[in-house]
N, C-alpha and C positions, 0 to 999 in steps of 0.2 A: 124466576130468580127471586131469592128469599133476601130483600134487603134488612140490617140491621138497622134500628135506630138510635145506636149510640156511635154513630158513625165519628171519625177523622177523616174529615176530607180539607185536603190543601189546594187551592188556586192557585196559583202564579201565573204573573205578568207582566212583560218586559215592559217598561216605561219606554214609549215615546222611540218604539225599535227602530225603526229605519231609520230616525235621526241619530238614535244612539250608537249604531254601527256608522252613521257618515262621520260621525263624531270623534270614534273611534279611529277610521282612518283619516282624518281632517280635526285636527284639535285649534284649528283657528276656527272653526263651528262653533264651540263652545260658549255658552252665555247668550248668542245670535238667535234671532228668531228666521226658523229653517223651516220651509214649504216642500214636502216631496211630492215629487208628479211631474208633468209635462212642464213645458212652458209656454203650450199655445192656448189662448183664450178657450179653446173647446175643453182644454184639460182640465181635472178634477184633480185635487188635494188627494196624495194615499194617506200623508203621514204628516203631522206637523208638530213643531217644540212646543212646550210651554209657554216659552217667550211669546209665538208667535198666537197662540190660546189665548193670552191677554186682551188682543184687539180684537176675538170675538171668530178667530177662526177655527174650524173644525174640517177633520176628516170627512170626505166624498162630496166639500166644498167644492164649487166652479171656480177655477184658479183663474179668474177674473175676478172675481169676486173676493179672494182671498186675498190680492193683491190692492184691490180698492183697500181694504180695511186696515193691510198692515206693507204700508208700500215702500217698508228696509226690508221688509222679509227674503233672505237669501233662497232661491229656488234649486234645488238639487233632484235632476230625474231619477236618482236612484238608481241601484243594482242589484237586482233580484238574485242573482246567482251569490253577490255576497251575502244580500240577507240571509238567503239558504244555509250558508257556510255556518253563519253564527247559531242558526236556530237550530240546529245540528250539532254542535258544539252542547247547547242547554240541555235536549234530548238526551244526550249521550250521558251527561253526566247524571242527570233526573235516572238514566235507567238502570245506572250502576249500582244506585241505594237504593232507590223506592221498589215498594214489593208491586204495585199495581198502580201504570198510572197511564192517564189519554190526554195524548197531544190535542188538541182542541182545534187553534190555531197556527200560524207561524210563529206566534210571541204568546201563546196561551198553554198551560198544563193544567190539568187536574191529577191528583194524589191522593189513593187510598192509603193512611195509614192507620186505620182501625187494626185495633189490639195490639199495637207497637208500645203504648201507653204504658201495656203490663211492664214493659222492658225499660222505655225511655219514655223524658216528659217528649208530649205533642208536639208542642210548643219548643223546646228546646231541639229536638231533633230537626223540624222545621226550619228553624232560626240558621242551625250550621249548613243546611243544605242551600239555604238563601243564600250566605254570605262566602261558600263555596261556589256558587254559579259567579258572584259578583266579582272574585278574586280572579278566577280563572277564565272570565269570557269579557272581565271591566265592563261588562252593561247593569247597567242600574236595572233593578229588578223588586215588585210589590208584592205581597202574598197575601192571603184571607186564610185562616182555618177554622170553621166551623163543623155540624154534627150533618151538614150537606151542600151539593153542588152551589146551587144559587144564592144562601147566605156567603158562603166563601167568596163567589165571583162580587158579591155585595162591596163583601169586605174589605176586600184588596181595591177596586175604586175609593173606597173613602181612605185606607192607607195610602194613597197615591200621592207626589211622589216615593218612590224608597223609603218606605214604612213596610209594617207588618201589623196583620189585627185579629187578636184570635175572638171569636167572639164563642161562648156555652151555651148546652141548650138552655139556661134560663136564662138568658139575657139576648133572646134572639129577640122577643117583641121589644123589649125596650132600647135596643138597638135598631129596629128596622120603625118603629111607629112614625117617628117624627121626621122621616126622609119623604122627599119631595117623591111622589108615583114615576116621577121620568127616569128612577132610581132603578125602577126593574127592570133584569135582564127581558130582552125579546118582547117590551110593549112598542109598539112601533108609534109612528107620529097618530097615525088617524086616529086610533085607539085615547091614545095621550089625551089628544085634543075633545075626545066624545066625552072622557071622563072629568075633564076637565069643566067643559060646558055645563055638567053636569054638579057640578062644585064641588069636585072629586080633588084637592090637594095633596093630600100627606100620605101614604101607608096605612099609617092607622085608621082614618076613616074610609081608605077601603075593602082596610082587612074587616072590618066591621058589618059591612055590607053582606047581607044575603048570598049566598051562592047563586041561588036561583035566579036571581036579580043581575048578577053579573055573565052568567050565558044568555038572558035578554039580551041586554045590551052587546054585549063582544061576541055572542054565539059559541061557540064548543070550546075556543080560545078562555074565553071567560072563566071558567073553571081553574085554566091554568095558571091563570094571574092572580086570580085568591088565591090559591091557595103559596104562590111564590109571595104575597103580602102576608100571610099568614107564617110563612116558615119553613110549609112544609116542601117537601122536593125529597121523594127515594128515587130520582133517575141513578142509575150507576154510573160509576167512572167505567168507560168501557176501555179495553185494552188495545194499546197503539199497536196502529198496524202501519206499513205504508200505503203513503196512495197510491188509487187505481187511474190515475189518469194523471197527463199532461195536456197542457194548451196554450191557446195565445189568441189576441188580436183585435185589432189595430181599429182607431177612429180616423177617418179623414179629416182632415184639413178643411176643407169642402165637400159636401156630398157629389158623388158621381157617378153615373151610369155608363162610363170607361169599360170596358168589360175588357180588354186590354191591359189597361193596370189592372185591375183587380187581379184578372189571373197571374201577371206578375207576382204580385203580391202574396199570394197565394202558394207562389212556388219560394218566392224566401220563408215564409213563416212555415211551409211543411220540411223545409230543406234543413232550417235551425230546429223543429222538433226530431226529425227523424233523426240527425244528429247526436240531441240530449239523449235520445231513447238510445242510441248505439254506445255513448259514451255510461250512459248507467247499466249496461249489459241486458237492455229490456228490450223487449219484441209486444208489439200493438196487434189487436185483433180487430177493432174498431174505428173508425174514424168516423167525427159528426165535424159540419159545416155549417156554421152560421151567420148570416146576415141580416141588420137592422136597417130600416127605412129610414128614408127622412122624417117620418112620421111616428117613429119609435118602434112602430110594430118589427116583432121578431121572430124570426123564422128558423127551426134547425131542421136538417136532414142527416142519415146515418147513414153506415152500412158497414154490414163485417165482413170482413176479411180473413185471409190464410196469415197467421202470424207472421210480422215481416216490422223490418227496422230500415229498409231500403226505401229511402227519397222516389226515388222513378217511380216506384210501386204506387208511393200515398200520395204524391203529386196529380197522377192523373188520376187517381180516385179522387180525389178531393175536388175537380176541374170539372168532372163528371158530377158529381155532387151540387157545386155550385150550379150548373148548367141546367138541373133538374128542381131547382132550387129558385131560382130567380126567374118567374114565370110575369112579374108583373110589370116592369120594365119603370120603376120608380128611381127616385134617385136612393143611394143606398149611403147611411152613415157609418155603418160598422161591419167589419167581416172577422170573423176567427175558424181557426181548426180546431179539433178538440182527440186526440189519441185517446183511448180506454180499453179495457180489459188488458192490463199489462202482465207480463208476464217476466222471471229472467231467464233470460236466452241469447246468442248471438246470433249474428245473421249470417253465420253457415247454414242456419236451421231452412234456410229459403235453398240449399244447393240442386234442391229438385224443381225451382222455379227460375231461378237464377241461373245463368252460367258462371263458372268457378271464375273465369276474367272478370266479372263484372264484381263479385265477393271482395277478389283482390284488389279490386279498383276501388271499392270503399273502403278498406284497410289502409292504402296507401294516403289516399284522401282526409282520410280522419287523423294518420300519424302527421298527415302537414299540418292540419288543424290543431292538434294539440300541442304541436311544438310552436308552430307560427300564428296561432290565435285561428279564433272561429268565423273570420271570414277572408282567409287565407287562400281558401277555395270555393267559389263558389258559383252557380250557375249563371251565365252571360245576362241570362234573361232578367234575372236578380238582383244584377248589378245596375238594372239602369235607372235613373232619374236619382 
């Protein structure tokens, strides 16, 4: 692929999403400093306000931790299915104008709009697709536009809140020099801290640095980081597709070696995917199982399967999985399912595995479900505790 170097590439990114949709439907949120996540000690921070950023808290914080430091902080577990709703919403609209562009994250886009320029300013065009998201979905939302990915993603961090920052290509080094290194996308802590030790501060004195000198030290990674301190980045925006996969799952409370609940558990969390997969018209080919120790270590198992959207099916695959899977008899802190290779299809597609009672028995099951909510029906075993 022949990248251009006179690229338009836009960023966008939703400020502070999760809060900003709790926000949205709860406007006594507003101005409050909001912690999203669990609310038990073992929970982590997904998403937190500005407000609550003051006292020093950040994302994939120990919600013990986050608590200690800002102890008004209102805690909201969040709702994944609405954040969906809304990031879906931005999608939809990003894909009615923009000629090329990759959803990133839940709250993250990139935008080719190279040679739009001839037509319209960058910048202008930009500006109305921003404040068209913001009109129509009310989430406050940041942009970056520069000549590629990683000065954009730059940018839009330093426009944060609800700003916008186009930066040209001659004004990338004297935009990027004088930023602190924990500036760049994907340097991770160890990294930070080696460069650091090293009396590595600002951008500029590392864009400075040797190439050679920096795969010493970071190894093959190292290349990559000069040159995103330098400027450079031709990755493409590649094009949205949907994803191949759905998942879930859960941390205990206390670690346990139950194999009793677990399997419980196991059949609610495949009973609520098999579900989702029915209700978006999709059929699984795969299923992986995974569980974490008390000691961190993590372990997954797979295995494919005949296309199928029927609980029964993935349940005791998944039972079988586990069973082949936990060989050491430790205490165990995390378990999840993981669905992949998706396809769409309905689950008539199983009527030569399935008998036709059984089709219309998850027909039936799913219409109480969407009429009377999604745990209107559901297995005895799944219901208890």
């Amino acid at each position: 692929m022949i990248i251009s170097l006179n690229r338009n590439i836009i960023h966008l990114d939703l400020d502070s999403f999760f809060v900003s949709v709790e926000r949205l439907q709860n406007s006594s949120l507003i101005g409050k400093p909001i912690l999203i996540g669990g609310n038990s000690d073992r929970a982590v921070v997904a998403s937190c306000s500005y407000e609550a950023r003051k006292y020093g808290v950040s994302s994939a914080m120990p919600m013990r931790m986050a608590k200690m430091l800002c102890p008004d902080a209102i805690i909201v577990r969040g709702d994944m299915e609405t954040y969906s709703k809304y990031s879906n919403m931005v999608t939809d609209i990003i894909d009615e104008d923009a000629p090329l562009y990759e959803k990133a994250s839940i709250d993250e886009h990139y935008i080719d709009i190279t040679g739009m320029d001839k037509y319209y300013g960058s910048l202008k065009w930009t500006s109305e697709l921003r404040q068209r998201i913001i009109k129509e979905t009310g989430l406050p939302i940041s942009l970056g536009l520069s000549p590629n990915k990683t000065v954009s993603k730059m940018a839009t961090n330093e426009a944060k809140p609800m700003g916008q920052l186009e930066i040209l290509q001659d004004r990338i080094k004297p935009f990027l020099n004088p930023l602190s290194i924990n500036k760049i996308p994907m340097l991770g802590q160890k990294s930070y801290q080696l460069l650091r030790n090293m009396g590595v501060a600002i951008i500029e004195t590392l864009s400075a640095m040797p190439v050679e000198m920096m795969i010493r030290v970071l190894g093959e990674n190292g290349r990559s980081i000069w040159e995103k301190s330098n400027g450079i980045d031709n990755s493409p925006v590649v094009p949205y597709t949907e994803r191949k996969s759905i998942g879930t799952e859960t941390t205990f409370e206390k670690d346990t070696t139950d194999i009793v609940k677990i399997n419980e558990l196991f059949v609610t969390m495949v009973e609520q995917l098999s579900y989702d997969l029915r209700k978006q018209k999709r059929l699984t080919s795969c299923i992986t199982v995974k569980i974490r120790y008390s000691n961190f270590d993590t372990h997954t198992m797979q295995s494919r399967i005949p296309y199928t959207a029927s609980d029964h099916v993935l349940i005791a695959r998944a039972k079988e999985l586990f069973k082949k899977l936990y060989e050491r008899r430790m205490l165990i802190r995390l378990v999840g399912v993981r669905f992949s290779h998706l396809v769409a299809g309905h689950p008539q597609i199983n009527l030569f595995e399935d008998s036709t009672e059984m089709v219309n028995l998850y027909q039936a099951i799913d219409r109480l479900k969407n009429r009377f909510g999604e745990t209107a029906v559901i297995r005895a075993v799944g219901a208890k505790g």
